[in-house]
Backbone as CSV, one residue per row, in Angstrom:
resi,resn,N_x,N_y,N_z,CA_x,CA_y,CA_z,C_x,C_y,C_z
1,UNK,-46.014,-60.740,68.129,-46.901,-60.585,66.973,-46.316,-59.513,66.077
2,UNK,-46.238,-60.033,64.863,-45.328,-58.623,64.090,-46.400,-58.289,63.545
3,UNK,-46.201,-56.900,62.772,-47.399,-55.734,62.584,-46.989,-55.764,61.263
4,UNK,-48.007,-55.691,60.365,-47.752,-55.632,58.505,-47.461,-54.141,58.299
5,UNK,-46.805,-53.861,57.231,-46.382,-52.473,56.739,-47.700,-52.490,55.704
6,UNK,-48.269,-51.552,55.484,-48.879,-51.160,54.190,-47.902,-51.276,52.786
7,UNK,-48.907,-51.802,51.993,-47.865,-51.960,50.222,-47.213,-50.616,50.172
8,UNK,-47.837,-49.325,50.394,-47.081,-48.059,49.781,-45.773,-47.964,50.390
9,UNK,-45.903,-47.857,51.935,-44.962,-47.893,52.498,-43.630,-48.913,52.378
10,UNK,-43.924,-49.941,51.906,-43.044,-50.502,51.425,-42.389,-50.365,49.844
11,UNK,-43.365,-50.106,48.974,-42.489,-49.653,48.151,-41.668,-48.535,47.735
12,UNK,-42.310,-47.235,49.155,-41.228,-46.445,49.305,-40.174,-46.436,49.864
13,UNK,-39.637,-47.388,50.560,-38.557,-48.061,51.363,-37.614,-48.325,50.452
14,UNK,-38.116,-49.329,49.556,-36.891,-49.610,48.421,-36.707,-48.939,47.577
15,UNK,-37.552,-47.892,46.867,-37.467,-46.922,46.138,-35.735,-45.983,46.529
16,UNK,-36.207,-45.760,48.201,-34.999,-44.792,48.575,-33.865,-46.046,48.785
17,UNK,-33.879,-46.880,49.574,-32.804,-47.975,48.887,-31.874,-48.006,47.803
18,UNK,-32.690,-47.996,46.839,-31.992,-48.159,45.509,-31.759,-46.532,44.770
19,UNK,-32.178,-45.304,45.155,-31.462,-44.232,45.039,-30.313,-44.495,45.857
20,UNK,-30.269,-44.759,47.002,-29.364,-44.494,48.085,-27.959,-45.228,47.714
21,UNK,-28.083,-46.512,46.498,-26.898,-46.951,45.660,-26.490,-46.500,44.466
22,UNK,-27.161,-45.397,44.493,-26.341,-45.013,42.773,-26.083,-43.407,43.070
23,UNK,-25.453,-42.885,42.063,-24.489,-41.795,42.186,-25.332,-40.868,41.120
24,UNK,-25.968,-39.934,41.455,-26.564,-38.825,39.925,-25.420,-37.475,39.886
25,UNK,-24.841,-38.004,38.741,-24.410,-37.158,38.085,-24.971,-35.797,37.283
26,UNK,-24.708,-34.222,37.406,-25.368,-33.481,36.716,-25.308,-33.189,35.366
27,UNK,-26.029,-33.241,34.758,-26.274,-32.624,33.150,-24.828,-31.645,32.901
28,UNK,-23.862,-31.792,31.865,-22.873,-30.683,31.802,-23.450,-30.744,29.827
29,UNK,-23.554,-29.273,29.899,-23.681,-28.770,28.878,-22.624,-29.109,27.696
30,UNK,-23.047,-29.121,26.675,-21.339,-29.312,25.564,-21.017,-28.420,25.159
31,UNK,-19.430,-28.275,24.926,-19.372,-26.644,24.481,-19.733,-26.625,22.800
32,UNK,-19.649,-24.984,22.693,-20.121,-24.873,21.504,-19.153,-25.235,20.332
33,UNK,-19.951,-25.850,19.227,-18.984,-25.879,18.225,-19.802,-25.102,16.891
34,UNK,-18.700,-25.218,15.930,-19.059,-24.678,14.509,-18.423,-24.207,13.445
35,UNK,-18.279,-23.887,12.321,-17.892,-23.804,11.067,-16.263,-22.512,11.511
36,UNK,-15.852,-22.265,12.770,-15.193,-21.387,13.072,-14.203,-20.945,11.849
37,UNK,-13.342,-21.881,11.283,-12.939,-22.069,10.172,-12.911,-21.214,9.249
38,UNK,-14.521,-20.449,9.105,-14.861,-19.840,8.203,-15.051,-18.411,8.915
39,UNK,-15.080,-18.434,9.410,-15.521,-16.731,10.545,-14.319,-15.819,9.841
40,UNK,-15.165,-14.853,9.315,-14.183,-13.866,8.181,-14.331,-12.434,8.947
41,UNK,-13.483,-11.327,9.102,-13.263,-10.111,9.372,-12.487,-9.413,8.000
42,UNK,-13.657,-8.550,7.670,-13.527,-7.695,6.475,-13.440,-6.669,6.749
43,UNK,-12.471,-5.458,6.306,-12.462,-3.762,6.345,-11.928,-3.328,5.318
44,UNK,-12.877,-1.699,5.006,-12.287,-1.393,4.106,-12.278,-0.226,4.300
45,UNK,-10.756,0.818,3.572,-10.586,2.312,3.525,-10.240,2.742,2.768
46,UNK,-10.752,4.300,2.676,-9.794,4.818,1.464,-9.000,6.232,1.978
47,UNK,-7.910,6.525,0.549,-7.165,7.692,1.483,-6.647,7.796,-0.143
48,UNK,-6.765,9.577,-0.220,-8.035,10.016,0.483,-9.504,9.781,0.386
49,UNK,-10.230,10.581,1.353,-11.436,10.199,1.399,-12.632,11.274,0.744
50,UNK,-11.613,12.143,-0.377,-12.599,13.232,-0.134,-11.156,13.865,-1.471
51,UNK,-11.848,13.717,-3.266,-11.424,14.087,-4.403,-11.915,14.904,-4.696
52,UNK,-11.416,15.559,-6.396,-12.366,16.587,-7.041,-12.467,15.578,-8.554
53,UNK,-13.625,15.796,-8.873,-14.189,15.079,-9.856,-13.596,15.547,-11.345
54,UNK,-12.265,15.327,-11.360,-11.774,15.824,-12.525,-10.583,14.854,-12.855
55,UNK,-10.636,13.401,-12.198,-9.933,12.523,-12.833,-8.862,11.997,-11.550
56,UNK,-8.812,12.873,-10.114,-8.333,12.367,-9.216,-8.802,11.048,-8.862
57,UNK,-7.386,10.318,-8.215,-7.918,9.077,-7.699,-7.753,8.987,-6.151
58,UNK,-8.338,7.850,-5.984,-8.188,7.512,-4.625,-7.721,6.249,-3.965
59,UNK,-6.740,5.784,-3.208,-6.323,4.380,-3.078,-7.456,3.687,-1.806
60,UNK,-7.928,2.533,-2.610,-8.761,1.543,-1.661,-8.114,0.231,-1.208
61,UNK,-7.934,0.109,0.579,-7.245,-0.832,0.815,-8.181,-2.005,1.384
62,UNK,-8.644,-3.197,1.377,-9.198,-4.143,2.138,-8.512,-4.957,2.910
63,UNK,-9.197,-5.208,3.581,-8.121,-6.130,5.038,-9.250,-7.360,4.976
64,UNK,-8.990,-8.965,4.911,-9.362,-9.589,5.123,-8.709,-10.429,6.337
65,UNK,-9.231,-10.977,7.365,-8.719,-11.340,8.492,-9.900,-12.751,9.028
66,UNK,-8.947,-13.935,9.565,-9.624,-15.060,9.821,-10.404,-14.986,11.716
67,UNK,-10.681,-15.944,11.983,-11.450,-15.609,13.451,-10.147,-15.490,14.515
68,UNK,-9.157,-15.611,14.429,-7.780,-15.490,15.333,-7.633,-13.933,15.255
69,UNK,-7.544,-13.024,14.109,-6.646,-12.036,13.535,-5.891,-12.211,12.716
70,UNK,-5.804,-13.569,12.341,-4.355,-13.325,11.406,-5.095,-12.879,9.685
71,UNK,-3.780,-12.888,9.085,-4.483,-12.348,7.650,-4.131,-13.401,7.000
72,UNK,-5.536,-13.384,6.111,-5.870,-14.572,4.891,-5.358,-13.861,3.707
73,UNK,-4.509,-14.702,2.946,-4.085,-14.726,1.557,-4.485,-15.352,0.844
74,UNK,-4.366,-14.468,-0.134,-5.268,-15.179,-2.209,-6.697,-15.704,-1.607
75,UNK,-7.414,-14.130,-1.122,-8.691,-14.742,-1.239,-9.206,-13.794,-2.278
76,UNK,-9.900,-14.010,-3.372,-10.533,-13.224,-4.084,-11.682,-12.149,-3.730
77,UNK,-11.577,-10.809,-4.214,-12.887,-9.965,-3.286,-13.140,-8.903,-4.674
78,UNK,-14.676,-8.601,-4.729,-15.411,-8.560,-5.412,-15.687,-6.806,-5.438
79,UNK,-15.152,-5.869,-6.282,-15.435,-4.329,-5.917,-16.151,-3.783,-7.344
80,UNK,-17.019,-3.037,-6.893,-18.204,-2.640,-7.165,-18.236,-1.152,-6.754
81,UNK,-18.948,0.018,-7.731,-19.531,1.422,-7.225,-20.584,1.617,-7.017
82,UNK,-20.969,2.377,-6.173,-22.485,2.491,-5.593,-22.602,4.380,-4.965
83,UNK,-23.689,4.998,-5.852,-24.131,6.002,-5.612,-25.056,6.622,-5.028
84,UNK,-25.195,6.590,-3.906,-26.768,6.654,-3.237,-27.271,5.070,-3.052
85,UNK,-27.930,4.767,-3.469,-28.486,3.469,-3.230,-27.751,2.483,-4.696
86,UNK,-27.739,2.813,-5.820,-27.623,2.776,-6.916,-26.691,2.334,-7.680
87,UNK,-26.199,1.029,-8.012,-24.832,0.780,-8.748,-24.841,1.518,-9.838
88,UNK,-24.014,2.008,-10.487,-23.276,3.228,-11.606,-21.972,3.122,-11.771
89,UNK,-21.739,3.538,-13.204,-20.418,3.238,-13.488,-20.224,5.000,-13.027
90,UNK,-19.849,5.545,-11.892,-19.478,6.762,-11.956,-17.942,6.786,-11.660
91,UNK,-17.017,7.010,-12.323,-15.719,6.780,-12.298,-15.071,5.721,-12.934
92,UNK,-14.314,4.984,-12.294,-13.696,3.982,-12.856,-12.949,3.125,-11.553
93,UNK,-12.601,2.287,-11.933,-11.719,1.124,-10.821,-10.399,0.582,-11.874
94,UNK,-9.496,0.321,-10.984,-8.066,-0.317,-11.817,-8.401,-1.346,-11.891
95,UNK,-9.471,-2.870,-11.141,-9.830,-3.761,-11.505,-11.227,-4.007,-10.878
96,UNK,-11.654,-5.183,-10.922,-13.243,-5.316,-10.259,-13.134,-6.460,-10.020
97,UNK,-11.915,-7.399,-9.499,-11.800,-8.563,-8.846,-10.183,-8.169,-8.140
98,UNK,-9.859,-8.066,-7.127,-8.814,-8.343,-6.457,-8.435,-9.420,-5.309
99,UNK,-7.174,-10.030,-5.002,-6.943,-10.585,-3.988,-5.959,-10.476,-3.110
100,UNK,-6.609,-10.863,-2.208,-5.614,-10.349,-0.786,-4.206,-11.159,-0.713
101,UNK,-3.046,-10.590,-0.472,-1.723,-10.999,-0.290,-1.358,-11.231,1.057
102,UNK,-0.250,-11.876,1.404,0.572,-12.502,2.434,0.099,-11.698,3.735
103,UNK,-0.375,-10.754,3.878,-0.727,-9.766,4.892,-2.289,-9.272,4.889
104,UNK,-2.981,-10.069,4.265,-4.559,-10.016,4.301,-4.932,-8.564,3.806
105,UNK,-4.344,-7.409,2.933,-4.769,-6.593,2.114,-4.679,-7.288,0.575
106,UNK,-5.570,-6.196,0.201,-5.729,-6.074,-1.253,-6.193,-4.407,-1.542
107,UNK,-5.479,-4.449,-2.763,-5.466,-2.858,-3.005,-6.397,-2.975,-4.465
108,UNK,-6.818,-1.543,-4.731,-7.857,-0.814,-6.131,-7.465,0.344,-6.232
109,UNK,-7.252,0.808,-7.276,-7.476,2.776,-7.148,-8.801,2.645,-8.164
110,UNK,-9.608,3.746,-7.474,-10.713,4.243,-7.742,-10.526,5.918,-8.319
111,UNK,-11.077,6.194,-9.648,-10.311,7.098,-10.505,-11.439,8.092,-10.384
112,UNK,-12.230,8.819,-10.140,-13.311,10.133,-10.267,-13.532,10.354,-11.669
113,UNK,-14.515,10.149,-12.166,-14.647,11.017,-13.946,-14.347,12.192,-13.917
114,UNK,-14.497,12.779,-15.005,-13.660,14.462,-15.312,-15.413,14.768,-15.498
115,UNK,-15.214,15.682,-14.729,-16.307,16.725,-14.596,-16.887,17.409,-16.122
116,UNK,-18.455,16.996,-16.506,-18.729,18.279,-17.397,-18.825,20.141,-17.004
117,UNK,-18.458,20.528,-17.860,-18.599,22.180,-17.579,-19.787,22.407,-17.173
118,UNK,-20.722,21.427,-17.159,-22.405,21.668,-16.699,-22.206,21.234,-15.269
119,UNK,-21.470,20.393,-14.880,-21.774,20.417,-13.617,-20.657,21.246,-12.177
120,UNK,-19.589,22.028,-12.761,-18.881,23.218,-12.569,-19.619,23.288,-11.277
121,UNK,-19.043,23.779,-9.867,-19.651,24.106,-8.621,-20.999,23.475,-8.285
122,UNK,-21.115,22.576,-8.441,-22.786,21.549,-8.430,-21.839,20.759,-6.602
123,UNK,-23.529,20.201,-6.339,-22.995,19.710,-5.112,-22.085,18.226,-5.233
124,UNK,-21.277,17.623,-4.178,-20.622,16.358,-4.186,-21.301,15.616,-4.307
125,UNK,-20.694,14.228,-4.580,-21.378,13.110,-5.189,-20.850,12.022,-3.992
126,UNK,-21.340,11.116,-2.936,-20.619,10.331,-1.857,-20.761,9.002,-2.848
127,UNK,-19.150,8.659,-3.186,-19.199,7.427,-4.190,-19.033,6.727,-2.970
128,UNK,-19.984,5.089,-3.226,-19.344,4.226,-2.178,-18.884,3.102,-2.712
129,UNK,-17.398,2.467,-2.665,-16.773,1.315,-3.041,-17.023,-0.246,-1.933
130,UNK,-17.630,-0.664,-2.385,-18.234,-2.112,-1.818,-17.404,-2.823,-2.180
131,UNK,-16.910,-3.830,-1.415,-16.003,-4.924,-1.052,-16.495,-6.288,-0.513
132,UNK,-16.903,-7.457,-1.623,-17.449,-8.238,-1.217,-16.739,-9.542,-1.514
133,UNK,-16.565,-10.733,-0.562,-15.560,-11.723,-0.438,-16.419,-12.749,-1.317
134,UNK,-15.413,-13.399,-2.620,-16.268,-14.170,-3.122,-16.197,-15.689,-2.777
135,UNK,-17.089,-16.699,-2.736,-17.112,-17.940,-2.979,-17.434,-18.475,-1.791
136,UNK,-17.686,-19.567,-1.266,-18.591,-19.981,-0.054,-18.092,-20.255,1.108
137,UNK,-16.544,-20.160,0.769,-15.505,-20.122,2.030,-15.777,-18.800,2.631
138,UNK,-15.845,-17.754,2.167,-16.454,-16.546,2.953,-17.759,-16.187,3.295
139,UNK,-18.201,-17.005,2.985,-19.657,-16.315,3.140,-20.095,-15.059,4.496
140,UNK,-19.619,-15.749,5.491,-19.703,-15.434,6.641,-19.421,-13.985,7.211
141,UNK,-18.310,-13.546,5.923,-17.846,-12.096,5.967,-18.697,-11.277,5.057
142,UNK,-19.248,-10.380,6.171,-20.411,-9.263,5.491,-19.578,-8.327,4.493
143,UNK,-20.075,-7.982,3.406,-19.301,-7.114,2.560,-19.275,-5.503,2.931
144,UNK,-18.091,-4.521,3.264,-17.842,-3.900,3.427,-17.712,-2.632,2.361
145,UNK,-17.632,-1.529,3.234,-17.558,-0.470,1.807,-16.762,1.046,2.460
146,UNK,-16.284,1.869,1.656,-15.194,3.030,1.694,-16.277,4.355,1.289
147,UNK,-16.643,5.270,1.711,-17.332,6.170,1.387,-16.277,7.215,0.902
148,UNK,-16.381,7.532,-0.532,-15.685,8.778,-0.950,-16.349,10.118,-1.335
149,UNK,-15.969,11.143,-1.072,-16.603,12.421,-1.434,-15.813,13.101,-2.277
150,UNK,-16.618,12.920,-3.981,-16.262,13.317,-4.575,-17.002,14.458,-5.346
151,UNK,-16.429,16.099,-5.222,-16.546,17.462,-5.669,-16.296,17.634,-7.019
152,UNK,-17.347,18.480,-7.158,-16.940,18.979,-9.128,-15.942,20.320,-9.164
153,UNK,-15.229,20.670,-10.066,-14.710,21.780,-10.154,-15.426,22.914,-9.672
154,UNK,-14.799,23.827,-8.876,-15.629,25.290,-8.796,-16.115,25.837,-10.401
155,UNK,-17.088,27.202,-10.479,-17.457,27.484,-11.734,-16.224,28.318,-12.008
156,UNK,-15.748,28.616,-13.691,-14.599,28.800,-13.804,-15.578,30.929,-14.268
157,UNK,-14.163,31.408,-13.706,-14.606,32.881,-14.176,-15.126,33.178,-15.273
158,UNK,-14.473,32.653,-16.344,-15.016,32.709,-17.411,-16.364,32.629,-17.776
159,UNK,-17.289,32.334,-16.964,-18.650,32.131,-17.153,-19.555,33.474,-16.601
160,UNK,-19.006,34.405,-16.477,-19.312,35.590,-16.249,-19.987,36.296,-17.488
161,UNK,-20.939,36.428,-17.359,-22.163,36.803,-18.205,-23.291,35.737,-18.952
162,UNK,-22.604,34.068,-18.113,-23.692,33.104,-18.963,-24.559,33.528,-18.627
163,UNK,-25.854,32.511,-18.928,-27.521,32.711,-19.335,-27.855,31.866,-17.524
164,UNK,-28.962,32.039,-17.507,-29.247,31.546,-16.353,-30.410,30.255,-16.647
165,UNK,-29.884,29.499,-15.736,-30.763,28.640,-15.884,-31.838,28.111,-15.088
166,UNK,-33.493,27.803,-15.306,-34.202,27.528,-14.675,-34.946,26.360,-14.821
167,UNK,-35.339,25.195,-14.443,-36.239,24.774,-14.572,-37.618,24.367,-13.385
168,UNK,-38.653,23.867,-14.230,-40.105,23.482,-13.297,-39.880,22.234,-13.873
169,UNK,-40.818,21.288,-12.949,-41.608,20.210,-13.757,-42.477,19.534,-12.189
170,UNK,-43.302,18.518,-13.062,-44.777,17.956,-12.646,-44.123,16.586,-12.586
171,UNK,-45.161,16.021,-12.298,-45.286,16.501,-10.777,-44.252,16.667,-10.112
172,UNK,-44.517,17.465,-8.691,-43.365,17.596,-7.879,-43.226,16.735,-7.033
173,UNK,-43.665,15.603,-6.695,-43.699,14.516,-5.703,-43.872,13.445,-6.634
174,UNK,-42.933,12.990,-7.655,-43.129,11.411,-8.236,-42.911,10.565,-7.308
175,UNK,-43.382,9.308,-8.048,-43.141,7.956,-7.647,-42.091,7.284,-8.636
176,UNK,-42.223,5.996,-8.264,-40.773,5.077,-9.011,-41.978,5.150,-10.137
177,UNK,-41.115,5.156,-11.611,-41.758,4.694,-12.505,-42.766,5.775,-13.797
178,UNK,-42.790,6.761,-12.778,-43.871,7.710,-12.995,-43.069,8.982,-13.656
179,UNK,-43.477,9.256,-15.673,-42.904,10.130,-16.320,-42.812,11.356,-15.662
180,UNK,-41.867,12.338,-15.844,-41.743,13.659,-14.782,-41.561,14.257,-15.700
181,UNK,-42.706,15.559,-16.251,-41.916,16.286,-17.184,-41.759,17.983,-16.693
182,UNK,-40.063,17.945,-17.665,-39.549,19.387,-17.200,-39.254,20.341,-18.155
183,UNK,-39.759,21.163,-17.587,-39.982,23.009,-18.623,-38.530,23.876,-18.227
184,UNK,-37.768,24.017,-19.026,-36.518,24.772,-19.004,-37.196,26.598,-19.637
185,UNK,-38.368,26.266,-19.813,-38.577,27.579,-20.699,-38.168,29.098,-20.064
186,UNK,-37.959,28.788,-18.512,-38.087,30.049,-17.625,-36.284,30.538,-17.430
187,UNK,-35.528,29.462,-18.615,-34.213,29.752,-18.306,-34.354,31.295,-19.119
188,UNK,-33.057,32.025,-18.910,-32.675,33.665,-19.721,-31.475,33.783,-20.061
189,UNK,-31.027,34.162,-20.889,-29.686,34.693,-21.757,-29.288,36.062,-20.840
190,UNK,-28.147,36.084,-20.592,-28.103,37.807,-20.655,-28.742,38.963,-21.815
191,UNK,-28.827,40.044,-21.929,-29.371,41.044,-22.505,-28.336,40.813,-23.576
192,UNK,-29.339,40.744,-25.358,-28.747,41.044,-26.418,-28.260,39.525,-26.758
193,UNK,-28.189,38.176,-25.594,-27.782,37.471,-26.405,-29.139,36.135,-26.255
194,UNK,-28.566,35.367,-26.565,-29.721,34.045,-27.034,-29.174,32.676,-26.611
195,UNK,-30.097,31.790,-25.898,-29.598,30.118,-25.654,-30.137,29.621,-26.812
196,UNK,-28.678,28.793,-27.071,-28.503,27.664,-28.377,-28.678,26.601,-28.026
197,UNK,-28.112,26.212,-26.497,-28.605,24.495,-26.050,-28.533,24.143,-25.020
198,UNK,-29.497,23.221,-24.560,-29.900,23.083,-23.306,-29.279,21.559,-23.264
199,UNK,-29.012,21.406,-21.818,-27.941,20.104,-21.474,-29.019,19.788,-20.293
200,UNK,-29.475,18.165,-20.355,-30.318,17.343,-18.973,-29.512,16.357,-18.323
201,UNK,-29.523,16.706,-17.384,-29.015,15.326,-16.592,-29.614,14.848,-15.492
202,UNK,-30.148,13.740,-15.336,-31.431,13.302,-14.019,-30.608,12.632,-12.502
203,UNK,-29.376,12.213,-12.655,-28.552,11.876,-11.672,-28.781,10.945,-11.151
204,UNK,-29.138,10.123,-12.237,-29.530,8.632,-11.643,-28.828,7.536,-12.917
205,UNK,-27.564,8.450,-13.280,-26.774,7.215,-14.122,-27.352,6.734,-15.740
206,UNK,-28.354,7.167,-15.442,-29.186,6.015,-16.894,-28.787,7.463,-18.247
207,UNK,-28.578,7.050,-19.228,-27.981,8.414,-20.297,-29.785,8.429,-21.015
208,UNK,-29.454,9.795,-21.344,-30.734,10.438,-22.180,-30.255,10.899,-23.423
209,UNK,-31.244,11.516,-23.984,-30.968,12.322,-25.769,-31.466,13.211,-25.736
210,UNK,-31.743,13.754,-24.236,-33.155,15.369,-24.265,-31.885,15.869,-24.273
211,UNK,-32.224,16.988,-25.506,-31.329,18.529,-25.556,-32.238,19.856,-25.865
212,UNK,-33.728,19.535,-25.837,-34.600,20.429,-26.220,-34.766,21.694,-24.890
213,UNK,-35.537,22.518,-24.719,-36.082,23.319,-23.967,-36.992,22.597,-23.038
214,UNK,-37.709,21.186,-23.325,-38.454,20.613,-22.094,-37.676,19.117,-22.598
215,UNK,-38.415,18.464,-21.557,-37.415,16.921,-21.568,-38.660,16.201,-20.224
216,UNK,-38.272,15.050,-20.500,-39.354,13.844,-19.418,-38.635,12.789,-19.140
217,UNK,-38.574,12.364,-18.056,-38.118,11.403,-17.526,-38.643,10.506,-15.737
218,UNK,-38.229,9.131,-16.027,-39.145,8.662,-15.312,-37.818,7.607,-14.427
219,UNK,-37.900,8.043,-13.222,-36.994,6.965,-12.653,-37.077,5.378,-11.879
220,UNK,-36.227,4.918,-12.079,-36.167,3.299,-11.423,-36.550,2.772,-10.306
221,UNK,-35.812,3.914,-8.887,-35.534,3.907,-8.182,-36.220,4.909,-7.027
222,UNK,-36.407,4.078,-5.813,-36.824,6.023,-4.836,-35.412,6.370,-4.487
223,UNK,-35.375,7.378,-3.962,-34.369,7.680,-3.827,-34.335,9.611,-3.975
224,UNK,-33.091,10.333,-3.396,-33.025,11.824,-4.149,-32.116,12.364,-5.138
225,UNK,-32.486,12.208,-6.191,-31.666,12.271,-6.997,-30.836,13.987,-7.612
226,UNK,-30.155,14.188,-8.071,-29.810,15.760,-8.106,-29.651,15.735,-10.241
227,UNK,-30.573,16.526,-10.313,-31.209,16.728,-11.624,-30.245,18.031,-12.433
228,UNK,-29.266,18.307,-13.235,-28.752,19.125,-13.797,-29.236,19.557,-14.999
229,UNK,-29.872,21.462,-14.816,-29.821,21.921,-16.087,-29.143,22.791,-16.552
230,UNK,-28.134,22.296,-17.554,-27.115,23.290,-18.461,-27.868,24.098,-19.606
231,UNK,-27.336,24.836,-19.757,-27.510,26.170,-20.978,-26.560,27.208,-21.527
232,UNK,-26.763,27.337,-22.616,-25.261,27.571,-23.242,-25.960,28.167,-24.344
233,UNK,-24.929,29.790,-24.380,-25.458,30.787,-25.385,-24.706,31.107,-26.415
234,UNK,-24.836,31.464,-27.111,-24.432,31.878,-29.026,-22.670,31.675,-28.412
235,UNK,-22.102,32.476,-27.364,-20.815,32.729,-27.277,-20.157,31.507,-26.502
236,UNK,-21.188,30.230,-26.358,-20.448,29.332,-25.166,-20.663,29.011,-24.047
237,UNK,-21.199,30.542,-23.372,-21.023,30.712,-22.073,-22.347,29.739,-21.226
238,UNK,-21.739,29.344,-20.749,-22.862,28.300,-19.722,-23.108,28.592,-18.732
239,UNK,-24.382,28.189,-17.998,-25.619,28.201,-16.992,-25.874,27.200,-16.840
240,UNK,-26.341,26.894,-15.473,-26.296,25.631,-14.746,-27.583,25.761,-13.956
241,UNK,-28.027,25.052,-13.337,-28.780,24.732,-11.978,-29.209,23.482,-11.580
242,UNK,-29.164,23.131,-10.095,-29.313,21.676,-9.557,-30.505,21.727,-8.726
243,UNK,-30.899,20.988,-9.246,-32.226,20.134,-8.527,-32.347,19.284,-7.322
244,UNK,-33.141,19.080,-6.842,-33.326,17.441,-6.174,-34.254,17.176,-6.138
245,UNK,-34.904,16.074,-6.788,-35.855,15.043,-6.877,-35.900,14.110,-5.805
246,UNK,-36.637,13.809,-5.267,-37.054,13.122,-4.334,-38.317,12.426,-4.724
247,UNK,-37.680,10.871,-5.126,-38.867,10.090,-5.905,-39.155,9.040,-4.525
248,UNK,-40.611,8.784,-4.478,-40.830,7.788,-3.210,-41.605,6.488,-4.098
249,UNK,-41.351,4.982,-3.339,-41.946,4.309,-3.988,-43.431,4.022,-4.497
């Protein structure tokens, strides 16, 4: 007498059966692919790194390099000045488009402006030269930059007996946007003589026409900016003093 299997049991029988003829292969991952092609290595330096603001220059070299190391030629790259946060023409550049040669540099000289007599022993200025690869074949390469420290002349002896210079102004905590006005009135002559003219400078690039005893100004940007007031008496002799503004948004 043969004995019946239950349905389950039988269809787990052939279930393992028919695993038991085939072969499972594991999942293999694919390797990665992508635009490699384009994978850019950008650097940039300068030498020296550290002028006096009286017309010295400085040589800026960029290195453009593909995802191997090797160096890319005739790629066009994009240079630009930047002061604090702030593009400004402070100085000059030999061009503002260069391209890289047979050895993946490209060269700029970056020239320092000539110092006014107002700003004589005032603190350095950190110019930064930005280096950016143009057109969509680079994209990939972040734009790079050269930090230069550039110094004003020491004050020259000759200024021995200028006027001194002071200023206030309101508020003392601006914002972006917000007029700031400043009182030079507390500047002084030496004894016996008299200030003929007062010189403003807000250090944020943008030019003014204040030459009075007070002056107002309102900036773009937050940022700390270094505020110059010159003064200059019957004989010439000039007076200085530097500020810093510290505007928040």
């Amino acid at each position: 007498m043969s004995k019946a299997f239950p349905m389950r049991q039988i269809l787990l029988v052939s279930l393992a059966l028919g695993l038991a003829g085939c072969t499972v292969h594991p999942m293999e991952t694919p390797g990665l692919t992508g635009p490699s092609e384009f994978a850019r290595s950008l650097s940039v330096t300068a030498t020296p790194d550290s002028i006096t603001q009286d017309g010295s220059q400085s040589t800026v070299v960029a290195t453009l390099l593909d995802v191997n190391g090797a160096p890319i030629s005739g790629a066009p790259l994009q240079v630009t000045i930047t002061v604090g946060s702030t593009p400004v023409e402070f100085g000059s550049l030999s061009s503002r488009t260069i391209y890289t040669g047979a050895n993946g540099k490209a060269t700029v000289q970056y020239a320092a402006p000539i110092a006014s007599a107002f700003f004589a022993g005032g603190p350095p200025s950190y110019v930064s030269i930005t280096v950016t690869p143009v057109g969509s074949n680079y994209e990939t390469a972040v734009p790079q930059h050269a930090l230069i420290k550039v110094t004003p002349p020491p004050v020259p002896t000759s200024d021995v007996g200028a006027p001194s210079a002071l200023v206030t102004y309101l508020p003392v905590a601006p914002k972006v946007g917000q007029v700031i006005s400043f009182d030079a009135s507390g500047s002084q002559p030496a004894a016996g003589h008299t200030i003929a003219t007062y010189f403003w400078e807000f250090g944020d690039g943008r030019p003014n026409d204040e030459h009075g005893v007070d002056a107002s100004h309102a900036y773009g940007a937050a940022g700390t900016f270094t505020m110059v007031l010159g003064v200059v008496d019957e004989l010439g002799r000039i007076g200085r003093s530097f500020n810093y503004i510290t505007v928040t948004p």
